[in-house]
TIBA-39504 format. One line per field, with one value per residue (C-alpha): residue in three letters; x, y, z. Coordinates in nm, 3 decimals, always signed. Last residue first. Layout:
BEGIN
code = Ala:...
x = X:...
y = Y:...
z = Z:...
This chain:
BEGIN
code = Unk:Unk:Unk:Unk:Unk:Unk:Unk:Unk:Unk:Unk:Unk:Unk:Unk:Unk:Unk:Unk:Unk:Unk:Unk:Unk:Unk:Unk:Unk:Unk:Unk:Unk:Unk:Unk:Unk:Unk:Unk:Unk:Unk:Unk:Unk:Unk:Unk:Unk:Unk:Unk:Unk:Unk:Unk:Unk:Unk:Unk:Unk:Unk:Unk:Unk:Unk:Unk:Unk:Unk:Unk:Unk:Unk:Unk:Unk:Unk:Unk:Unk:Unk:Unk:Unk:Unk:Unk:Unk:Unk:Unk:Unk:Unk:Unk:Unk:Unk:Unk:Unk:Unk:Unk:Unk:Unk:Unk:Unk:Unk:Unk:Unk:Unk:Unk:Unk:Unk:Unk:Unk:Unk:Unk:Unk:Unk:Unk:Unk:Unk:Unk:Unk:Unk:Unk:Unk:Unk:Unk:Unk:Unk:Unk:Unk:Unk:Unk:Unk:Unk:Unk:Unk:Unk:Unk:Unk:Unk:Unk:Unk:Unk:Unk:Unk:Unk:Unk:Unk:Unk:Unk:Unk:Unk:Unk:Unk:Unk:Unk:Unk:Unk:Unk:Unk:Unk:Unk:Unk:Unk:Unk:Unk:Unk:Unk:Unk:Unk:Unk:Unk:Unk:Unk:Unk:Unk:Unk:Unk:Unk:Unk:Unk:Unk:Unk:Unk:Unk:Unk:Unk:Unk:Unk:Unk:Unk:Unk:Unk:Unk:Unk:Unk:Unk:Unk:Unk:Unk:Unk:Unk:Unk:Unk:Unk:Unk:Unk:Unk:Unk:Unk:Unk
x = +3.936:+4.031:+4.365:+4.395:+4.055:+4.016:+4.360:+4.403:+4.071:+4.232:+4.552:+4.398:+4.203:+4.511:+4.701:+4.444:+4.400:+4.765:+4.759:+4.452:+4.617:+4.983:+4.738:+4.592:+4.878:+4.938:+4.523:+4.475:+4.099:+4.140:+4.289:+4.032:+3.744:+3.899:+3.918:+3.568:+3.526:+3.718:+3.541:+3.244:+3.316:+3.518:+3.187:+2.947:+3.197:+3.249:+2.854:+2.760:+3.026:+2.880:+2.548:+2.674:+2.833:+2.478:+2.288:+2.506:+2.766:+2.703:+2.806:+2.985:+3.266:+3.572:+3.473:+3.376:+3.753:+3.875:+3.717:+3.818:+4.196:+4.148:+3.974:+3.573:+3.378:+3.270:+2.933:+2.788:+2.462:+2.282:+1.917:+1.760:+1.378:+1.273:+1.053:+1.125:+1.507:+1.695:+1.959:+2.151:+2.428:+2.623:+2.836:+3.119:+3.231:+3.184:+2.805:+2.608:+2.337:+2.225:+1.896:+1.801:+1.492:+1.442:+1.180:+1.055:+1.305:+1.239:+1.441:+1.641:+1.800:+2.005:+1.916:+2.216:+2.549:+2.699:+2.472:+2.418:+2.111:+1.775:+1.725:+1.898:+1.712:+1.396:+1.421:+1.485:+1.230:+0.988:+1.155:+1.146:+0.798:+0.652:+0.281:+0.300:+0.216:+0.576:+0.656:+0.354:+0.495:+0.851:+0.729:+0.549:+0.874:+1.069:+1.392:+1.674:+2.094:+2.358:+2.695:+2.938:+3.237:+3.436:+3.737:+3.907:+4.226:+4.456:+4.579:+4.873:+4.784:+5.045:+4.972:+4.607:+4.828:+4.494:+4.265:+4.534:+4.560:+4.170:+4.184:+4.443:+4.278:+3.950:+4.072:+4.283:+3.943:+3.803:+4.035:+4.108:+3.678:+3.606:+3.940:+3.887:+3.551:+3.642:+3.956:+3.761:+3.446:+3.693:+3.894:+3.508:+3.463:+3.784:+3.698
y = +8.964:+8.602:+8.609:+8.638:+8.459:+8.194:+8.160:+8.130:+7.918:+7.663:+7.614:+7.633:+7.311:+7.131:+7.246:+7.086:+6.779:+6.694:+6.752:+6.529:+6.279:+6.305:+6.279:+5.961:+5.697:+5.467:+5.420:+5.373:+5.414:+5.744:+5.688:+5.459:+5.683:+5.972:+5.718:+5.619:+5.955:+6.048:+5.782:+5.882:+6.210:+6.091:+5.867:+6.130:+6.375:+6.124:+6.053:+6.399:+6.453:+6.139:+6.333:+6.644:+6.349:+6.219:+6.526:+6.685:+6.932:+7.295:+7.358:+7.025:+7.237:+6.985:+6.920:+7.292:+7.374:+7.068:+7.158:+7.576:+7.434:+7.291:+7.509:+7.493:+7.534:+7.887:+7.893:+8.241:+8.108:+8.412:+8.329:+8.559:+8.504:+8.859:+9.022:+8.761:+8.821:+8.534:+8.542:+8.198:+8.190:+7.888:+7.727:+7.490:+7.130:+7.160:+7.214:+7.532:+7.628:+8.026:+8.169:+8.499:+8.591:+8.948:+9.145:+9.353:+9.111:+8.755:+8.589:+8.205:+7.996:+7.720:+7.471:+7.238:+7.249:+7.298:+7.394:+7.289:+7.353:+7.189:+7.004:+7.245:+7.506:+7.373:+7.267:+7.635:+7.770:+7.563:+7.631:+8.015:+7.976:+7.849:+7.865:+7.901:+8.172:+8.272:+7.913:+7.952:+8.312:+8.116:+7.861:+8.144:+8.311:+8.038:+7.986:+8.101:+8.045:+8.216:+8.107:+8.247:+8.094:+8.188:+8.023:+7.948:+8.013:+7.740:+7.514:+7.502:+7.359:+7.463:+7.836:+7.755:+7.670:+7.683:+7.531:+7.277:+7.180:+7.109:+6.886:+6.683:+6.673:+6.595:+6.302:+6.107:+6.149:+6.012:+5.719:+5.586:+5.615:+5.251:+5.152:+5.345:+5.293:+4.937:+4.938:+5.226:+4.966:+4.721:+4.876:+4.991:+4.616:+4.546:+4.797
z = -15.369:-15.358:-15.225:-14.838:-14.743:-14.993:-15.011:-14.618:-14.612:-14.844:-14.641:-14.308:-14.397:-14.553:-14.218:-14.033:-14.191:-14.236:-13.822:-13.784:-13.993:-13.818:-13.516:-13.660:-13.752:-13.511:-13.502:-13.873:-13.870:-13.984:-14.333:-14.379:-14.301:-14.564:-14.829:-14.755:-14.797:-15.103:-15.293:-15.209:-15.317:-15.658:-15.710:-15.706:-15.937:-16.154:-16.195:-16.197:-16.484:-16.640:-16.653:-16.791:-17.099:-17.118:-17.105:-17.394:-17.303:-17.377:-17.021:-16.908:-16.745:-16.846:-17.240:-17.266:-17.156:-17.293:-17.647:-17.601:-17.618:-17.898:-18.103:-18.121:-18.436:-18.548:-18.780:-18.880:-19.024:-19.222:-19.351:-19.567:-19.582:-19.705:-19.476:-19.148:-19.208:-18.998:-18.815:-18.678:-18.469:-18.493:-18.183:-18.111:-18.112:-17.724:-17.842:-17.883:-18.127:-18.068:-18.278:-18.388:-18.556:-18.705:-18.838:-18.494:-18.227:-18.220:-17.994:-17.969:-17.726:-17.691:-18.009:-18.042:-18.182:-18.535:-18.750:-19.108:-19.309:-19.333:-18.974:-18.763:-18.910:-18.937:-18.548:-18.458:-18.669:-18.447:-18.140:-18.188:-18.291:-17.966:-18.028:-18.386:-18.576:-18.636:-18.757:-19.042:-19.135:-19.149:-19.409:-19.602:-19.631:-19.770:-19.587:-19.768:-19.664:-19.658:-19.497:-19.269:-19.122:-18.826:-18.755:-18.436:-18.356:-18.364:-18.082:-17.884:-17.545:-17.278:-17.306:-17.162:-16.791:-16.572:-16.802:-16.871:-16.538:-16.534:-16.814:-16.667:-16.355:-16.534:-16.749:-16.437:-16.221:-16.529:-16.630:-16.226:-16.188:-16.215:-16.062:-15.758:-15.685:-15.665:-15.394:-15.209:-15.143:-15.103:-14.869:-14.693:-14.716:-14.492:-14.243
């Protein structure tokens, strides 16, 4: 009993910033009229990639990649490599961060390169920032980490708040009603 308070006493403190981070973000997501924030703006730039650098790409095993990591290494993007196709004369390439995305189209005949670049509003950074998607590893991997801890943390929290003997059937009953809470608005008004 007394090390699972200290194991609750500990977990607590590490993770008081995140859990605090992620509810906050998560209200917001909810109430989006709460965060003002701009619209955000696309902008397009041209660019030119030699064509005898991008027939050497092409030829490569994973060419997409390889004109990927030219890209991102000779012009500006914002975000990382995501995914890319070649369709007839055309490359296309997605970079994705929170910060935002560029989409990337590229004439194989002529060279042309057209980044359209939109970086994210404020509202779309705690969105991103909160689901992890376009997150880097580390930051998808903190998520797993607060997420972890907030379950172990809810456990040992739910032990201790059992092993107060005065106080279990108002726990059972809290329980309960939490329990037929959830299912009644999964059931009633998810359609």
């Amino acid at each position: 009993m007394k090390m699972s308070r200290a194991i609750h006493a500990y977990l607590s403190a590490f993770a008081f910033l995140a859990l605090m981070f992620f509810a906050l973000t998560g209200f917001l997501l909810n109430h989006p009229k709460l965060v003002k924030s701009k619209h955000s703006k696309m902008q397009a730039v041209e660019e030119i990639i030699p064509v005898e650098k991008l027939e050497d790409f092409l030829s490569m095993k994973m060419p997409n990649q390889a004109v990927a990591a030219y890209v991102s290494k000779n012009f500006k993007v914002v975000g990382e490599y995501k995914s890319g196709e070649i369709v007839d004369d055309e490359v296309m390439l997605r970079f994705a961060s929170v910060k935002g995305a560029t989409t990337v189209f590229i004439d194989v005949t002529s060279g042309n390169v057209s980044l359209e670049l939109k970086k994210s509003n404020t509202s779309g950074l705690i969105r991103e920032l909160h689901r992890g998607k376009d997150a880097s590893g580390a930051w998808r991997l903190m998520i797993d980490i607060v997420a972890c801890i907030t379950l172990l943390l809810s456990l040992v929290g739910f032990f201790l708040f059992f092993t107060i003997r005065y106080r279990l059937a108002t726990s059972l009953k809290l329980c309960g009603v939490s329990l037929a809470i959830f299912t009644a608005l999964f059931i009633f008004t998810i359609p």
